[in-house]
C-alpha positions as CSV (number, residue, x, y, z in Angstrom):
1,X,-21.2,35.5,-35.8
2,X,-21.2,35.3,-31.9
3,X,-18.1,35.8,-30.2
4,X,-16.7,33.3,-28.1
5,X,-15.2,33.9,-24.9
6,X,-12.4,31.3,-23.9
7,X,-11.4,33.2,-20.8
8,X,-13.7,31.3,-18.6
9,X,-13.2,28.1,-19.9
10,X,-9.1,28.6,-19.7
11,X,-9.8,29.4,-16.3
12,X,-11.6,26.5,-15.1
13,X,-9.3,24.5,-17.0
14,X,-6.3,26.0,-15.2
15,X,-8.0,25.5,-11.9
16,X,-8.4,21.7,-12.0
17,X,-5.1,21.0,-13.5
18,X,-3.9,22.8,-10.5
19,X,-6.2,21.2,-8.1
20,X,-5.0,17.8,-10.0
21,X,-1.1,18.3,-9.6
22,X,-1.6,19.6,-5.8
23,X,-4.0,16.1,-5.1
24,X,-0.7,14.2,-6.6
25,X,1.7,16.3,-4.2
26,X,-0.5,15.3,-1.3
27,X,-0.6,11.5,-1.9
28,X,2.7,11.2,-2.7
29,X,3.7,12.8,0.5
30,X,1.4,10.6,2.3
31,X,2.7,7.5,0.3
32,X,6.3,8.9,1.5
33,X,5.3,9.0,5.1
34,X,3.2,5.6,5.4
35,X,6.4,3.8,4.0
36,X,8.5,5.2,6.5
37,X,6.1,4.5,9.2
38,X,6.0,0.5,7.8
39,X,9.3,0.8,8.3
40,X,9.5,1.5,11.6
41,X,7.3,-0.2,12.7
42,X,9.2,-3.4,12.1
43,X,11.7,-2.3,14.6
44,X,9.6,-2.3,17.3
45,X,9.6,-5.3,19.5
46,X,13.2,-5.8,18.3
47,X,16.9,-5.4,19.4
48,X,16.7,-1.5,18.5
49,X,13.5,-1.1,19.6
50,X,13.6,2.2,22.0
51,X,12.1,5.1,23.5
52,X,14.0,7.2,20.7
53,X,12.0,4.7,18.0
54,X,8.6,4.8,19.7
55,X,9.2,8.6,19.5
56,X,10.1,8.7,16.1
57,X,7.0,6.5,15.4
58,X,4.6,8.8,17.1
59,X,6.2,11.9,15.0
60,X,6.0,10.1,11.7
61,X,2.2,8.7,12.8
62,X,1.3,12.6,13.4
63,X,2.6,13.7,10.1
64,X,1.2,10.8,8.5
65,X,-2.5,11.5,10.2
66,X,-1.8,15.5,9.2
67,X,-1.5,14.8,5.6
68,X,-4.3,12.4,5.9
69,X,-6.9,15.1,6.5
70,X,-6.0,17.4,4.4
71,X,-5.8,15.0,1.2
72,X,-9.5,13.6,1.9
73,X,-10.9,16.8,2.4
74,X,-8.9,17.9,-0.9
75,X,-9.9,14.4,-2.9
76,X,-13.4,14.2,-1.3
77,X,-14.5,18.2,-2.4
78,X,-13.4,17.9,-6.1
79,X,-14.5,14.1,-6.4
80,X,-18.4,15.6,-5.4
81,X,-18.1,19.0,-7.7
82,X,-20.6,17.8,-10.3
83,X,-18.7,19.9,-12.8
84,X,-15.6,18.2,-13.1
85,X,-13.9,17.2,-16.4
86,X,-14.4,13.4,-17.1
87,X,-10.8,13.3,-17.6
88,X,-9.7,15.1,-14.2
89,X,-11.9,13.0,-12.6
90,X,-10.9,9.8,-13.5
91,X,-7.2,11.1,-12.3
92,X,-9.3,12.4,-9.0
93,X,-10.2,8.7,-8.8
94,X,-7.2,7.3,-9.7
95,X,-5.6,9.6,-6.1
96,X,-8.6,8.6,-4.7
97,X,-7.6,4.6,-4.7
98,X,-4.1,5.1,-3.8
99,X,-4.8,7.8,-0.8
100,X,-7.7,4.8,0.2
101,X,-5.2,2.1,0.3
102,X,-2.4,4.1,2.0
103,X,-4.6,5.2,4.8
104,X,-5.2,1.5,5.1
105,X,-1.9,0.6,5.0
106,X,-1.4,3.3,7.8
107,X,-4.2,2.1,10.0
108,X,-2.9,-1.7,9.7
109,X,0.8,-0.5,11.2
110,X,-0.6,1.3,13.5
111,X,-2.8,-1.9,15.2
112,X,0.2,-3.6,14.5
113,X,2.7,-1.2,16.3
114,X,-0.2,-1.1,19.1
115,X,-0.7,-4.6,19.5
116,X,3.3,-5.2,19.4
117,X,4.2,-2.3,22.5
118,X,1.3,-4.1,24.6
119,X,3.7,-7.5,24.1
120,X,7.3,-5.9,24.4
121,X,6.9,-3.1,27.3
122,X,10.1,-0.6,27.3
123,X,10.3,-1.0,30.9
124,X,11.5,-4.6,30.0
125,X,14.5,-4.3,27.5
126,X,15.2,-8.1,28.0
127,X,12.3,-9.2,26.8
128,X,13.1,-7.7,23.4
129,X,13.5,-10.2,20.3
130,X,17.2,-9.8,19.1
131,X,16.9,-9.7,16.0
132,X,20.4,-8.8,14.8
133,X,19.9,-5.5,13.2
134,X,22.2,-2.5,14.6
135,X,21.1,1.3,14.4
136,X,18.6,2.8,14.6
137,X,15.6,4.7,12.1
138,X,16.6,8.1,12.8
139,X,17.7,8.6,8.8
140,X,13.7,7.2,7.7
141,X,12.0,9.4,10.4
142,X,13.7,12.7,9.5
143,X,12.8,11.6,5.6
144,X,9.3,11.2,6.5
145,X,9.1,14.5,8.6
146,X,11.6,16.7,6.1
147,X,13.6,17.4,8.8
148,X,17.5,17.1,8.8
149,X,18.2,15.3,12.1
150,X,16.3,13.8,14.6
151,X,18.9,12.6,17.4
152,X,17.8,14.8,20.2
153,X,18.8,13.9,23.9
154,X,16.7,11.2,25.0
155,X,15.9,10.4,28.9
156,X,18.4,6.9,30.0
157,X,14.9,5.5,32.0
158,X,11.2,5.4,31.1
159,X,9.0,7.9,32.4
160,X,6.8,6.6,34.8
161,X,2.8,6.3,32.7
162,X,5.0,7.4,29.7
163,X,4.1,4.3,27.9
164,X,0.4,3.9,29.3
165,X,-0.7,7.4,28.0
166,X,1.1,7.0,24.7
167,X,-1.3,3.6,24.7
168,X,-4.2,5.8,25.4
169,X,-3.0,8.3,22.8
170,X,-2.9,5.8,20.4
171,X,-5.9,3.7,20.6
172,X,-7.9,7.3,20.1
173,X,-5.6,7.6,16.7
174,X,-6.3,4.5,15.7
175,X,-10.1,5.1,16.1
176,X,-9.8,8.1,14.4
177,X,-8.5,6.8,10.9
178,X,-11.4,4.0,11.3
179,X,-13.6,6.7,11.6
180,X,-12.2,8.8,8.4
181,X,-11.6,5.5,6.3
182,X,-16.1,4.9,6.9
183,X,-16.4,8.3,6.4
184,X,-14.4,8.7,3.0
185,X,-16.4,5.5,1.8
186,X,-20.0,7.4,2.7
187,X,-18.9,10.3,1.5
188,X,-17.3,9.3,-2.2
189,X,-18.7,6.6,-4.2
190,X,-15.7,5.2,-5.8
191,X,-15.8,1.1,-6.7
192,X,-11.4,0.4,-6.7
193,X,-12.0,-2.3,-9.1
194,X,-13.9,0.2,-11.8
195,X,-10.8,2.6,-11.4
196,X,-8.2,1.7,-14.2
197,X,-4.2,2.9,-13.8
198,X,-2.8,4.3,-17.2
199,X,0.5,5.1,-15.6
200,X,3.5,3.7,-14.0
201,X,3.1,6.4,-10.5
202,X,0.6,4.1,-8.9
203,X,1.3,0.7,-11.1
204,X,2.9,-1.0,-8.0
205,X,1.5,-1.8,-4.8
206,X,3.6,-0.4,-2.0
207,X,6.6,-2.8,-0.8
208,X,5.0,-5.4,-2.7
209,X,7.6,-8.5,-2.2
210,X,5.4,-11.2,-2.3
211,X,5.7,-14.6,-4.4
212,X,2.9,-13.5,-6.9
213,X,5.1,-10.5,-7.7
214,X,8.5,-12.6,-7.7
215,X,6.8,-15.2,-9.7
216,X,5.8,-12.5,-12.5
217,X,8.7,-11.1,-12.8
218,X,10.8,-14.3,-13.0
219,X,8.2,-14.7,-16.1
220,X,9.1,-11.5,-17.2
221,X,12.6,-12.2,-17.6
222,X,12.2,-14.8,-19.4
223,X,13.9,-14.9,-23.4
224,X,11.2,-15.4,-25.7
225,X,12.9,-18.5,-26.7
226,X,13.1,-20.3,-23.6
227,X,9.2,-19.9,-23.2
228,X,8.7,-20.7,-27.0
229,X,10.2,-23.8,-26.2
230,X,8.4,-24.2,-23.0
231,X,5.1,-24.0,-24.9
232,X,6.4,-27.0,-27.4
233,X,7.4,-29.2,-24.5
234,X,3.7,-28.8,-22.9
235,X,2.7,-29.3,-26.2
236,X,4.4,-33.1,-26.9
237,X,3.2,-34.0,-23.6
238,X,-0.2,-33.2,-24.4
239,X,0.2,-35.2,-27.6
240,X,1.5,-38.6,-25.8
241,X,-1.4,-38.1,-23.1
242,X,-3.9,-38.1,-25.8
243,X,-2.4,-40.9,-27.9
244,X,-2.6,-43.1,-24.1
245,X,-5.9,-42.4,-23.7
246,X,-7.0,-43.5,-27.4
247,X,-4.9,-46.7,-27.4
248,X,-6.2,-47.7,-23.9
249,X,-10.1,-47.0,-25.1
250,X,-9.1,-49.1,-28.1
251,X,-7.6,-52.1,-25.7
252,X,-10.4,-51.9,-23.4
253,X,-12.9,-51.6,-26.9
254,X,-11.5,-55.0,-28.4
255,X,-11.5,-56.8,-24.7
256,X,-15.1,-55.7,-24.9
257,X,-15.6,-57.7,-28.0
258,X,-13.5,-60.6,-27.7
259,X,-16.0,-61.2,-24.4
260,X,-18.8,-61.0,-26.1
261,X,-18.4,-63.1,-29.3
């Protein structure tokens, strides 16, 4: 009887587990940092929009991009390995679909943070919307970034061409996740809708707070009584509907007659 050697196949195994849990580390870091970036960028144009905030946003945006290229280089060289377990490549894919959709959650703040700057210019502070909202995101940058404290001495005037070249700057960011977001979809052939999620990590879309979603989950709460009894009441009033309409076909049936004879 042949023996059989494991060793490699323990191996392999071991390596794409690994592979696996440090694809889940790099989107969740990613899905960390968008977040905070969303939220910063709805400061801008505001009351507390500042040079302090725009500098927080270009931070976050760097680490954001950072994380970006090394997850799609990470996704896109284990989703082509021809070799890869059918089950560790369905969780490749599964990564794959939320790194996607973060990245263009990413690009969309950043047009918007783009577009908004061009409208409210620092070197105008009273144009600024006031909004109402006091403080600052110093607490959600130094999340995003991992660091413990982000209040550093900033200048009390704008730089002269500070804001033009951060314009520049970011227009040739911009470009560059439209570039790696064609690229990812030439290089990877995964169809979202043909993905399935199994598990509550990526069951939610990110700060989803729509009506669909508040709509469902009023549904959700509902006692199975109240919508047993919802059902019964559709129900009856499907019952009287039909009984109209076969008492007015019979009126308009014996009016039909009573002509004719």
């Amino acid at each position: 009887m042949p023996l059989v050697n494991n060793k490699v196949g323990d191996e392999c195994t071991a390596g794409n587990n690994k592979a696996l849990a440090d694809g889940k580390a790099l989107v969740d870091s990613l899905i960390k940092v968008v977040a905070c970036y969303r939220h910063l960028a709805s400061c801008v144009g505001g009351c507390t929009d500042s040079l302090q905030l725009r500098d927080e946003l270009r931070q976050t945006r760097e680490k954001a991009q950072k994380l970006s290229v090394g997850t799609c280089h990470h996704l896109t060289s284990h989703l082509r390995d021809k070799s890869l377990p059918e089950e560790h490549r369905k969780e490749m894919e599964l990564l794959w679909v939320a790194f996607s959709s973060s990245l263009e959650l990413l690009h969309i703040d950043m047009c918007k943070v783009f577009n908004i700057g061009d409208v409210f210019s620092l070197a105008n502070t009273a144009s600024l919307v006031q909004t109402g909202l006091q403080g600052g995101g110093s607490e959600v940058a130094a999340r995003a970034l991992s660091m413990p404290d982000l209040k550093e001495a900033q200048p009390a005037a704008l730089p002269a061409g500070l804001e033009g070249e951060e314009r520049i700057t970011m227009e040739q960011e911009i470009s560059q996740i439209d570039h790696m977001i064609d690229d990812m979809e030439m290089k990877v052939n995964v169809l979202r809708w043909m993905v399935e999620p199994h598990g509550p990590q990526y069951a939610e879309p990110l700060g989803s707070t729509d009506s669909a979603s508040i709509a469902m989950f009023s549904v959700d709460e509902e006692q199975p009584g109240q919508v047993h009894q919802s059902l019964c009441q559709r129900s009856h009033i499907f019952v009287l509907l039909l009984l109209f309409a076969v008492i007015l076909v019979a009126a308009i049936l014996s009016a039909c007659v009573y002509l004719l004879s």
